[in-house]
C-alpha positions in Angstrom: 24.7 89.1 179.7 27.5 89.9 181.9 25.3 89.1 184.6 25.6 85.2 183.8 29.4 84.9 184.6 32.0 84.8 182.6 31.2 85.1 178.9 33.8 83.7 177.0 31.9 83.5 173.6 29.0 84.7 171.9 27.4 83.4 168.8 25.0 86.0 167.8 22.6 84.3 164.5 20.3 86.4 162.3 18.1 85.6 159.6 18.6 86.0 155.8 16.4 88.8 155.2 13.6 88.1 152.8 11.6 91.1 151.0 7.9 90.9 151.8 5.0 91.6 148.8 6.1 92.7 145.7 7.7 96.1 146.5 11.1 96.7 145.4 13.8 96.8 147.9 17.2 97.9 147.9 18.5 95.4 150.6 20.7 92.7 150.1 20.3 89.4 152.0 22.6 90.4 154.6 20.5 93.0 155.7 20.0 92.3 159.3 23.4 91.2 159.7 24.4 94.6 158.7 22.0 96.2 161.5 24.4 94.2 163.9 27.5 96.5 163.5 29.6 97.7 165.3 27.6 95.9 167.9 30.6 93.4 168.1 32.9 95.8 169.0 30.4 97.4 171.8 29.8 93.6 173.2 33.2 92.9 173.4 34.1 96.1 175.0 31.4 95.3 177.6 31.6 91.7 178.0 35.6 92.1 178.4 36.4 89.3 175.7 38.1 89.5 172.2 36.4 91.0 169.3 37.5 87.2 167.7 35.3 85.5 170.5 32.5 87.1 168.9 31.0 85.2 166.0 27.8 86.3 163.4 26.1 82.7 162.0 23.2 82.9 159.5 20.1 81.0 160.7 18.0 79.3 158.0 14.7 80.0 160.3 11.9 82.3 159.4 9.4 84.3 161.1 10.1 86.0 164.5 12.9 86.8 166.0 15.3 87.8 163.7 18.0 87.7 166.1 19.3 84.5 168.8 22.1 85.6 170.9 23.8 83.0 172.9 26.6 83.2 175.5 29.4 80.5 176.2 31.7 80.1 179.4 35.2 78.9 179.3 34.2 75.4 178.6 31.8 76.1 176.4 28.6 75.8 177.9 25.6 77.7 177.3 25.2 80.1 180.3 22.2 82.1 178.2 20.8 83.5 175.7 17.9 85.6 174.0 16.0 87.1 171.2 15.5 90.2 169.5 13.4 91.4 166.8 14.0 94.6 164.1 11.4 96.6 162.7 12.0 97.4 159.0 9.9 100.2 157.8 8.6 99.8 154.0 8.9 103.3 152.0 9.0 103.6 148.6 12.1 105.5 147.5 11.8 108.0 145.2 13.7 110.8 143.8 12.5 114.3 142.3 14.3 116.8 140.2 13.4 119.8 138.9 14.2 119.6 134.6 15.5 123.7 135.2 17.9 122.0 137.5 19.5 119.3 135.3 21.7 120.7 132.7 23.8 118.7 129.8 27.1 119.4 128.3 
């Protein structure tokens, strides 16, 4: 994005994530948001603005893309933006022990 101009702020919104089927999922609705980090830090290292002049928003869309990044100039006009999707793998989790291997007091 540095190609635009000046960045002065980016708003960077995800979706809430929403668990597909009927398979049990360990993620929390925050998932995607949580994919994002430290990708503030890196953007703000690279764009040369203040890790405050980045800002995560929650979009109430659905469907493709999961992410919308957009860039702001000093006055706050748009000077871009752009989309991203995720792929999210679906594996069931499952844990084996061996009963020789568990002992009780």
């Amino acid at each position: 994005m540095k190609e635009l101009g000046p960045v002065e702020r980016l708003e960077v919104r995800y979706q809430c994530f929403e668990a597909s089927g009927t398979a049990r999922h360990l993620d929390l609705s925050i998932r995607w948001l949580q994919e994002l980090f430290p990708g503030d830090e890196i953007a703000a290292q690279r764009l040369g603005i203040p890790l405050d002049a980045i800002s995560f928003v929650e979009d109430g869309s659905t469907g493709s893309p999961i992410y919308r990044a957009h860039a702001f100039d000093a006055n706050g006009d748009e000077i871009g933006s752009g989309n991203a999707i995720s792929v999210l793998l679906d594996a069931a989790f499952t844990c084996r022990t061996s009963r020789a291997a568990i002992t009780w007091p």
